[in-house]
N, C-alpha and C positions, 0 to 999 in steps of 0.2 A: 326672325333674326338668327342668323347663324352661332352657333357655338363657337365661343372664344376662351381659350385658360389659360393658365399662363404658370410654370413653375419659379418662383424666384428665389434660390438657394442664395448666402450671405457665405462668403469665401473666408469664412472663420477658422476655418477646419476643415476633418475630411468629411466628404456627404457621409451620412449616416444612417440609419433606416428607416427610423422616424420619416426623415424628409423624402428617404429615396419612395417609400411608400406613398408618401401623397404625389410625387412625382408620376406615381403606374397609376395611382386612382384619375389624377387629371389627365393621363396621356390616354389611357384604357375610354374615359369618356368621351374624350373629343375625338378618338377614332370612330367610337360608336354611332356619335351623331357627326360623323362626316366633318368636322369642325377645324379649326387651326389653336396649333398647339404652341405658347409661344413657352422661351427662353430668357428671362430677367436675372442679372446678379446687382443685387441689393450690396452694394459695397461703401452704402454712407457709416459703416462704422470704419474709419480707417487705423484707428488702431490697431484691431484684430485683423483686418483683411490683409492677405497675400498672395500674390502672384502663382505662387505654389499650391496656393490650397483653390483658386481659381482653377488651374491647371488642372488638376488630380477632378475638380468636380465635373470639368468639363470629359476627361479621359473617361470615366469611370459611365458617367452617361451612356456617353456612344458606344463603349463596352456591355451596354447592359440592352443596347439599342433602345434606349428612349431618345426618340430625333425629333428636334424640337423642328416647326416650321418655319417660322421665324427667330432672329436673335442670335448669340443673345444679346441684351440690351442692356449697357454698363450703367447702373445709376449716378457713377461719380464722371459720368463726363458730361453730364445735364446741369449740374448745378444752378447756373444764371437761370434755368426755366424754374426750380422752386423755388429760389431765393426772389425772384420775380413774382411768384405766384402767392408768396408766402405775405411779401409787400403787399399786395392786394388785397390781402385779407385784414391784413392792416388799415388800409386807408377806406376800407367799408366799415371799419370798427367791429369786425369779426376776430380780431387779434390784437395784441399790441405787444409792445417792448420792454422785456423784463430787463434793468439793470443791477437788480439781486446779484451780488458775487456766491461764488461756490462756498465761500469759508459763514455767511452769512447762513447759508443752506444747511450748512454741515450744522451750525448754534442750534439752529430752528428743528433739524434731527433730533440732534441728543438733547435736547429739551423736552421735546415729545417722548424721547423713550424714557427717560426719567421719570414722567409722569404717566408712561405706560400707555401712551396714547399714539394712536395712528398717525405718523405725520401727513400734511396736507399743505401744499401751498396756500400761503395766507392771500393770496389776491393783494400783492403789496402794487404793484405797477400797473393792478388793470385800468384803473381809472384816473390815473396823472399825467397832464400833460406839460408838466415841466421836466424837458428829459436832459440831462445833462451831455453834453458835449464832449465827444474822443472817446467814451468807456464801453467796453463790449458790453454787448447784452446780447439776448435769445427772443425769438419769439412764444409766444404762448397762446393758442389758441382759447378765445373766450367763451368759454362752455356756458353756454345757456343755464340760467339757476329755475330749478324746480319744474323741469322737462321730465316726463318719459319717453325716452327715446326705444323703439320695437322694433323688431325686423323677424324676417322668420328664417329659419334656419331647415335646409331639407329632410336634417336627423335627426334633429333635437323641435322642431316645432317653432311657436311665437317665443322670443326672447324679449324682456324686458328688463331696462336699465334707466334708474333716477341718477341724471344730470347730478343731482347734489353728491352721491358718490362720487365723482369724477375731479379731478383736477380741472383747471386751467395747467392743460399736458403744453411743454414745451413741442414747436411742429417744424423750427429752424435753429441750428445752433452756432454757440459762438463764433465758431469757426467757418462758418456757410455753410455745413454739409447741413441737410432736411435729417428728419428724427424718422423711422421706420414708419410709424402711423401717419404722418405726412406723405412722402415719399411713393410709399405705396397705393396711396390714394390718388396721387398726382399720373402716376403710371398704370394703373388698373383704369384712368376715366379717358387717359388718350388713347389707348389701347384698347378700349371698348371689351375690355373684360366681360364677359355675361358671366360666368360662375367662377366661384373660389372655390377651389374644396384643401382646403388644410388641419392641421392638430388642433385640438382642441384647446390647444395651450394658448392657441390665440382669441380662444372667445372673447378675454376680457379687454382686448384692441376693437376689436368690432363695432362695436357703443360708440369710441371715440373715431372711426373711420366714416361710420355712419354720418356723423355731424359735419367732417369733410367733406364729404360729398355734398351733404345738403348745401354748403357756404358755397359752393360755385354750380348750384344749381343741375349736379350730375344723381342722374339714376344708380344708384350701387348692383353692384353683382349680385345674384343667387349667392349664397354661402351654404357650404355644408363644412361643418365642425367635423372630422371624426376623431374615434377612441384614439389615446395614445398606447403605444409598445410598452409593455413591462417587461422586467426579466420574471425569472422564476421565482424569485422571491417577493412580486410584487408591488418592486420597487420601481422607479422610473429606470430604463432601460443606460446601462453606464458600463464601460471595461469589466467593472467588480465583475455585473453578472450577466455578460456573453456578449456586448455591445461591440462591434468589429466595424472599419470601415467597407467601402464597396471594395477596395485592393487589398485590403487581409483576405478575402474570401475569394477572390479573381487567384489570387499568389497559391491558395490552399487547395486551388482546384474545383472548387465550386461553377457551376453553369451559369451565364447571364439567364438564360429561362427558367432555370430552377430558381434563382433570386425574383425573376417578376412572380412565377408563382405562387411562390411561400408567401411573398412579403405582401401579395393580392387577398389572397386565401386569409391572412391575419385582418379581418374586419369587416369580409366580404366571402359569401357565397352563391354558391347554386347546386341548391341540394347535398348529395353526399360525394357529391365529384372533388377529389382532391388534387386531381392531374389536368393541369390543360397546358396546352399547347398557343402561342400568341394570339393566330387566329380565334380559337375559340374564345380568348378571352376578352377579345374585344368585341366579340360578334354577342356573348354571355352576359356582359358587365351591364349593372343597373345599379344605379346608385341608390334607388330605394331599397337595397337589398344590404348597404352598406349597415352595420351595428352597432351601437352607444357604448355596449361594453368593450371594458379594454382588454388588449389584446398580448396574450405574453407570448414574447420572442422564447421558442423552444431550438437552438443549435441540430440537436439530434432529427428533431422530423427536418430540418431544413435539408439535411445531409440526404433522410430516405424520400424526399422528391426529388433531390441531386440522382440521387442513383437510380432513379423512376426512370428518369429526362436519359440518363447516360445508355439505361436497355437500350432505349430508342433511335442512338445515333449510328447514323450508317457507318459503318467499319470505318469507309475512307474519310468520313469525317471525322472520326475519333483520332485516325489516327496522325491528320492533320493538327492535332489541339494537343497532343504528347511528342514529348522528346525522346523517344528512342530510336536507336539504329540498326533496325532488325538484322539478324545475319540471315547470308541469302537462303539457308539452309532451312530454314523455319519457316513454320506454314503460318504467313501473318496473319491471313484473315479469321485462321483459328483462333490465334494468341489473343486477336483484338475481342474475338465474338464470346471467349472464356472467361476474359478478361472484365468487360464491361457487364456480365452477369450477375460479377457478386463488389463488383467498383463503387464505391460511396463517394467517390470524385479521383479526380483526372491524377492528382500525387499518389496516389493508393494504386492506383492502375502503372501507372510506370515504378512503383516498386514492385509490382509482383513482374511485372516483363521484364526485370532488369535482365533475367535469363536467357531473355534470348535475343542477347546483342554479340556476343560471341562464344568461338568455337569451346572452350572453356572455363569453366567458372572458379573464381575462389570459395571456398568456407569461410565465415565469419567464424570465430573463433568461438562464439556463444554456443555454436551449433556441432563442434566436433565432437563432447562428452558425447551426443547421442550417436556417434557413428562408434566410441567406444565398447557398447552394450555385448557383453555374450553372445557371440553365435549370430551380429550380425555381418560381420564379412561372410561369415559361409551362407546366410538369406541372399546378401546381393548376391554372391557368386553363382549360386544354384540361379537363380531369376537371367543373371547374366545368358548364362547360356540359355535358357527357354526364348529369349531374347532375339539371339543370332540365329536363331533359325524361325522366326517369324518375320513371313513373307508381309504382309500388309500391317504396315503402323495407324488403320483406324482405329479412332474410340472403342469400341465394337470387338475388334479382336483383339487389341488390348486388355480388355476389360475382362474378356473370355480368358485369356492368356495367363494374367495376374490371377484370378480367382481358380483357376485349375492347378496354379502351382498353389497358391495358398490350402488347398483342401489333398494337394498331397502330399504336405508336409505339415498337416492340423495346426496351421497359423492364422492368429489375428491379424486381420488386415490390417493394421499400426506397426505391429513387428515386421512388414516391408514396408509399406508405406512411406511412414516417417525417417526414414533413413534415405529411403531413396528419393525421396524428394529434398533431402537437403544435398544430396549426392550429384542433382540433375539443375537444382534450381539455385544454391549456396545457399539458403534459408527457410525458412516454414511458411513466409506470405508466398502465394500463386498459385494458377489455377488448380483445381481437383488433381488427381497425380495422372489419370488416365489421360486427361488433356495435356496434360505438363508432357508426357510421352510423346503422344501424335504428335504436338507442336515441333517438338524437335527434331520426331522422325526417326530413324532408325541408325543411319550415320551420325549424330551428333550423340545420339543416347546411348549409344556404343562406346564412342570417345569418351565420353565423361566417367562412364563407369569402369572404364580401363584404366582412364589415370587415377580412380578410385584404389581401384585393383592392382596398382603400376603392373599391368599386364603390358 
């Protein structure tokens, strides 16, 4: 049988990482075994769901390149197939119709917390068949009493759940839309789902999924549970401590493959390799390799595989993914190759090249105290002229250049440096000062330091 997965994000919000990760562990799988990757949005909760947040999850995807094969497949335009399916389960006596009102529900609550006790459906409508006429109800799937229900899990091992834990869970509601644990069951057995792999947060559905499947007779999926994302403190991963959508971090400059990495690498290895590249990772990936512990979201390593990924991009591709407009006079493929050296993402990198979009720059005003300092207009000036008469603006003689005037005039490299790179560049972020020269060249580094000089 072929490998079949399927991601099914709920258009609540924006994806998140939690989900975007089980997203790379099912996509990362089924490229491994050759398999089809489908695309489901679970949108039977319609109060939360929106078009917007649809939108942003479907954007954010194909920004990250996870391409689904099929789909995606809207669950709110099925409806008549579970409310169909749900009836059947009905009229085998695997379900039946709760006419319990909500406010009846809410009594039967705070009753229970009052006496400090766990609420439970009392099983008021399993067994009546005098149903009264015109008044909503729901369904309710009729949970077998005094069942263990088993399945094994590829991470976690054999699981075992007693039926008497479990409700009689509502699996159609008042309104026709199907309940998650429904739904998903309905959709995972037409689709011939072979494996799940999701958060862990859903183990406690899977008992009650289990028992769907059995009422119409379907095979369930492999399931693999994995760890969920903490932040640094801990806690379930939230705004408080570092939880960002996939478009806060697209906006911030962050790489789509430095995201499938990190977010791979958070519960998943191979050995002490922290870098891979798509292919390897689908060619690498083993889902027994996946780990129980959970896994805390760290921002900072995210940034230094960001900037791992950024070494690696070909000039012309970097400079395709940045908004600057280099002037002609600058030698881009430097500005790009100095640039992306010490770049922890793609905003950082157009703030240090802001320098060389033209022919002269301003001073932030943060930055003129240091051009105030004793004795350095006469450093630039003296430097100036060593300047004007050097023939070749490589790294190389540059470096020769500065360092012979620094030693005949017994200066710290910072008592030129630092001046002249706010002189050359309008600020202190950009490349090394040696490269900040060549880039510009000999005519621009001239001009700048003349209107320094109003020579």
């Amino acid at each position: 049988m072929s490998t079949i997965t399927r991601f099914a994000p709920s258009p609540t919000g924006s994806l998140h990482l939690g989900a975007v990760r089980t997203a790379i562990f099912n996509f990362l799988f089924t490229k491994k075994n050759k398999g089809k990757f489908i695309l489901r949005i679970e949108d039977t909760d319609q109060e939360r769901s929106t078009d917007d947040s649809l939108n942003e999850i479907l954007k954010s995807l194909k920004w990250l390149g996870i391409i689904h094969d099929e789909g995606p497949y809207v669950q709110s335009k099925k409806l008549d197939t579970y409310k169909k399916l749900a009836e059947e389960l009905v009229s085998k006596g695997l379900a039946y119709r709760c006419f319990m009102t909500n406010e009846e529900i809410e009594q039967l609550k705070d009753q229970a917390k009052k006496e400090k006790k766990i609420y439970k459906y009392p099983k008021t409508w399993r067994d009546k068949t005098d149903h009264p006429e015109d008044l909503s109800y729901v369904v309710r799937f009729k949970t077998p009493e005094n069942r263990t229900i088993e399945f094994h899990d590829t991470l976690r091992g054999k699981i075992k759940i007693t039926s008497n834990n479990l409700d009689d869970f509502v699996i159609l509601r008042s309104d026709g839309y199907p309940t998650y644990n429904f739904s998903t069951v309905i959709d995972d057995a037409e689709m011939e789902i072979t494996n799940v792999i999701r958060g862990e947060d859903h183990l406690s559905n899977t008992s009650k999924q289990i028992l769907i499947f059995e009422s119409f007779n379907k095979k369930p999926p492999t399931f693999t549970h994995v760890s969920m994302i903490l932040g640094k403190d801990k806690s379930k991963l939230s705004k408080r401590n570092g939880s960002k959508s996939i478009d806060d971090f697209r906006k911030e400059g962050i790489l789509p493959i430095a995201i499938l990495n990190y977010l791979a690498r958070l519960g998943w290895s191979h050995g002490d390799q922290e870098i891979f590249t798509l292919k390897e990772m689908v060619s690498l990936f083993d889902i027994d390799n996946l780990t129980k512990s959970p896994a805390i979201f760290d921002e900072n390593k995210l940034r230094w595989v960001n900037s791992q990924h950024i070494k690696e991009l070909e000039n012309e591709d970097l400079l395709k993914m940045i908004q600057i407009d280099f002037h002609d006079k600058v030698n881009i493929n430097l500005a790009l190759s100095a640039a992306k050296a010490k770049g922890k993402d793609l905003l950082s990198i157009e703030q240090s090249l802001k320098f060389c979009e033209n022919e002269l720059i301003s001073i932030n005003n943060e930055f003129k105290e240091d051009l105030l300092e004793i004795g350095t207009e006469e450093i630039i000036r003296g430097f100036y002229n060593e300047l004007l008469s050097l023939e070749s603006f490589e790294i190389d003689n540059i470096k020769s250049c500065m360092n012979a005037f620094l030693d005949k005039r017994n200066l710290k490299m910072k008592e030129l440096a630092l001046p002249l790179r706010i002189i050359l560049t309008g600020s202190k972020a950009s490349p090394g000062i040696f490269e900040v020269i060549s880039i510009l060249g000999k005519e621009l580094s001239i001009k700048r330091i003349s209107s320094y000089l109003e020579l």
